[in-house]
N, C-alpha and C positions, 0 to 999 in steps of 0.2 A: 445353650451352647451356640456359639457363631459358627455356621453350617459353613462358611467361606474359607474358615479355619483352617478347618480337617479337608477341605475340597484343594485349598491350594498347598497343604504340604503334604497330600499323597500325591499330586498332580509333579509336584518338583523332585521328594523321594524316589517315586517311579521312576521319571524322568530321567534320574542323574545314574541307573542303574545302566544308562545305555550309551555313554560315550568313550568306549574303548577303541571301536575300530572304525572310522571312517565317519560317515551319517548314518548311522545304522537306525532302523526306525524300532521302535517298543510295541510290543505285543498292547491292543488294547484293553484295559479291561474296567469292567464294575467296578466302582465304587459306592460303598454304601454306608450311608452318615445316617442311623436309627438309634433313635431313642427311647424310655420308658420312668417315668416316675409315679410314685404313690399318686392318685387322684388325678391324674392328669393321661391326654390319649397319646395313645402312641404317634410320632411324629418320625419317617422316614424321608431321608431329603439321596435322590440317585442320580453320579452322574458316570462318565466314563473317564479314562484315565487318558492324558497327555505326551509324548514323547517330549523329548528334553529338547529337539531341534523344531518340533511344529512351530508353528503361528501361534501366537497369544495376541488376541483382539477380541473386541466385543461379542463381534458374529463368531467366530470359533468356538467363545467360552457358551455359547447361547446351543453350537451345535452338541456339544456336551452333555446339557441336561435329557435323561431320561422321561419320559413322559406316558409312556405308552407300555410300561410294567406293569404285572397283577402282584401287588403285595397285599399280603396279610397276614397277621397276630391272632396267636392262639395263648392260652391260658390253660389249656390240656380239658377243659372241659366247653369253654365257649370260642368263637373262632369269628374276627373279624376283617373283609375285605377294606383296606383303608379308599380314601376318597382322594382323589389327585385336588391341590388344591392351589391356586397361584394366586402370588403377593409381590407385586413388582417393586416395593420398597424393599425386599431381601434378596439376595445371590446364592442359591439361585431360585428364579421364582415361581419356580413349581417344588411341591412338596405331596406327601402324602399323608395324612392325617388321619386318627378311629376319630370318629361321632360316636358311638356306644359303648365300649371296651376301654375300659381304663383302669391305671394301674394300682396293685393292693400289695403293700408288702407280706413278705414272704412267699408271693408266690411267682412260678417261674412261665415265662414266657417265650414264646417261639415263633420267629420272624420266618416267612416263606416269601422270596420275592423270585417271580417269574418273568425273565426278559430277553430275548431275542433267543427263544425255544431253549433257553438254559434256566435251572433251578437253581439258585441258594437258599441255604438257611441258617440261621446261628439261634441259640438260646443262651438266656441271661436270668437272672433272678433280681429283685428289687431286697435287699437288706434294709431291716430298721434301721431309721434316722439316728442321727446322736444331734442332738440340741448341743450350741453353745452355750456357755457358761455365763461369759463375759467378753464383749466388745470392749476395744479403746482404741485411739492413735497417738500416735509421741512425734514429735517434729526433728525428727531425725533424717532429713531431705536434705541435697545439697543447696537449700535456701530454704527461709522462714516459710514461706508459705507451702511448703513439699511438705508430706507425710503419708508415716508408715502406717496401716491399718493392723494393730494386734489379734489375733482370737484366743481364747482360752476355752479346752474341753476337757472332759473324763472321757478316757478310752476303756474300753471294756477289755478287764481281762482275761476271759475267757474264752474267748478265741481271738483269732486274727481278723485285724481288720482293716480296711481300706478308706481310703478317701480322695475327696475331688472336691475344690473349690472354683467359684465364679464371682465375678462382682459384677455390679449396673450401678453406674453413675446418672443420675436419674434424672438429670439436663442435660445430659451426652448419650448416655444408650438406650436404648430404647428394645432392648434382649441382653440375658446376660452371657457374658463372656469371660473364658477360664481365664483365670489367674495365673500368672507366669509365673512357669514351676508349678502348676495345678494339683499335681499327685502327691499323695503321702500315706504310707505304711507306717501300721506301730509297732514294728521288728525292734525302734530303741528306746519306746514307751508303754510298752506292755500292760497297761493294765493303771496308765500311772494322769494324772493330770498335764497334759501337756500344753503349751504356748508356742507360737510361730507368728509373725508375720504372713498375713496376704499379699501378695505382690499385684501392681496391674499388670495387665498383657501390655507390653509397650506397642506404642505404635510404628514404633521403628525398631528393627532389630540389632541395628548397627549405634541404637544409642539407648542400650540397657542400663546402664549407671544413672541414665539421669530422668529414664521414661516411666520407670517401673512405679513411680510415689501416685499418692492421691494430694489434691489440692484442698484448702482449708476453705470453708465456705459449702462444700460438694456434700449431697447426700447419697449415699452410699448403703445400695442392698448388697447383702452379703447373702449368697447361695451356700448351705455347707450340706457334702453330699456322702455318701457310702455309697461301695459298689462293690460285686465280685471279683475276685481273682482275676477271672480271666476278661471282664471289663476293663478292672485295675492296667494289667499287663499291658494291653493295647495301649491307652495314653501313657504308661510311664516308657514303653520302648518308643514310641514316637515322638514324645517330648525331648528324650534323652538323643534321638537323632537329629534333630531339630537343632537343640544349644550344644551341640558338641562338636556337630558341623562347622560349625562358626560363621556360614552364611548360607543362603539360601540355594545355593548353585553347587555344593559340596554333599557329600556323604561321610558317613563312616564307617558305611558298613555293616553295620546294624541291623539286623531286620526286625520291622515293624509285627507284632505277634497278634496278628487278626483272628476273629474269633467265628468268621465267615468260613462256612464251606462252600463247596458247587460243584456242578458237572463241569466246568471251569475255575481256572482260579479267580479269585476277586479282591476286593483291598478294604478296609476300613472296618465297622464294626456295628453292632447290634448288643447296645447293655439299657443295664435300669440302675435305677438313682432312687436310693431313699432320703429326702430333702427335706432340708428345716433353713426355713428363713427369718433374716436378721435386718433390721436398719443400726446404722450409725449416721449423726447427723456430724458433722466433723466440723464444729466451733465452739 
């Protein structure tokens, strides 16, 4: 997940909940971008939320990041303080990272992070993976060299189930990043073989018709994920305020369904991923 992401549209969400009367300034708050998948250590990225009329500059976004929090992941039997960890090639470049604790599907985990004498916590569960079936692309771009990236899976019909895609173009990113339009529920596939296209994240929001394709030539990992409900929920109400706003500076109204509690309120979220990874080489 591009931690830049979820840090700039809860920073503008928030934001945009504050221009009714005058400059009114926004309540500041946590935000918290944690993660968890099968085999892999938990990765917690924290920073503070923006009003809609502050400064946006380098030094501002820099005063933002948290640093000085005690987080830690429990597994209900073993419990791990994470290690603050900084990577000045990511935004932002402090993170929190387990060295020991990593993650096992099916079982449920619980985020405590401790910061400016306030508590939150959320818990998540990691769901079995589902493997893709079958990759392809079809050249269905508005030119020869654009294209659509297909996937084909079996969804299980015996309960419900969630999902979350990402892709990494593997001379372009260098982490991966959700796929626009990421989420999806099999509420109209129940049980059945399904197909969709993966979309890219465009790089521009104001030119989704023509940013969303992959290029021919590019190889292409494909992330395909499962997650709970209440992970699910977070990115599908935040996506859906995201593209429905129609730019960055708007709302809908919507509220983003975070899965964070605290002695204060907070924003963002704490889930786990059960992941199965795919290349496609696209020529």
């Amino acid at each position: 997940m591009k931690p830049i992401y979820l840090i700039i549209s809860m920073l503008l969400i928030w934001g945009c909940e504050s221009i009714e009367e005058g400059l009114p300034s926004a309540e500041q708050k946590l935000v918290i971008d944690g993660a968890i998948e099968q085999g892999q250590f938990p990765i917690v990225y924290l920073t503070l939320s923006s009003g809609f009329y502050d400064p946006v500059d380098s030094m501002n976004l820099l005063d933002l990041i948290v640093t000085t929090a005690r987080v830690s992941v429990s597994d209900g039997e073993n419990e791990e303080v994470l290690t603050l960890f900084r990577n000045e090639g990511y935004f932002p470049p402090y993170y929190y990272r387990g060295t020991d604790l990593r993650g096992a599907i099916g079982k449920e985990y619980t985020l405590e992070v401790r910061s400016r004498g306030e508590t939150y916590t959320a818990t998540t569960t990691i769901p079995a993976p589902v493997a893709l079936d079958s990759l392809w692309f079809l050249q269905d771009g508005p030119s020869d060299s654009l294209v659509n990236i297909w996937v084909r899976f079996k969804d299980d019909g015996s309960t419900a189930n969630r999902y979350r895609s990402f892709t990494r173009i593997i001379s372009r990113n260098d982490r991966y990043i959700p796929a626009y339009q990421s989420t999806l529920s099999d509420r109209a596939f129940n049980g059945e073989s399904f197909s969709y296209p993966i979309l890219k994240q465009p790089d521009d929001f104001t030119k989704v018709a023509q940013d969303v394709y992959f290029t021919l030539g590019d190889t292409v990992n494909v992330k395909f994920c499962t997650l709970d409900q209440v992970h699910f929920d977070f990115w599908r109400t935040l996506e859906r305020e995201l593209y429905s706003a129609g730019n960055p500076f708007g709302s809908s109204g919507n509220e983003v369904e975070s899965n964070i509690r605290g002695t204060k309120p907070a924003l963002g979220v704490w889930g786990g991923y059960g992941a199965s990874y795919h290349r496609l080489i696209l020529k």
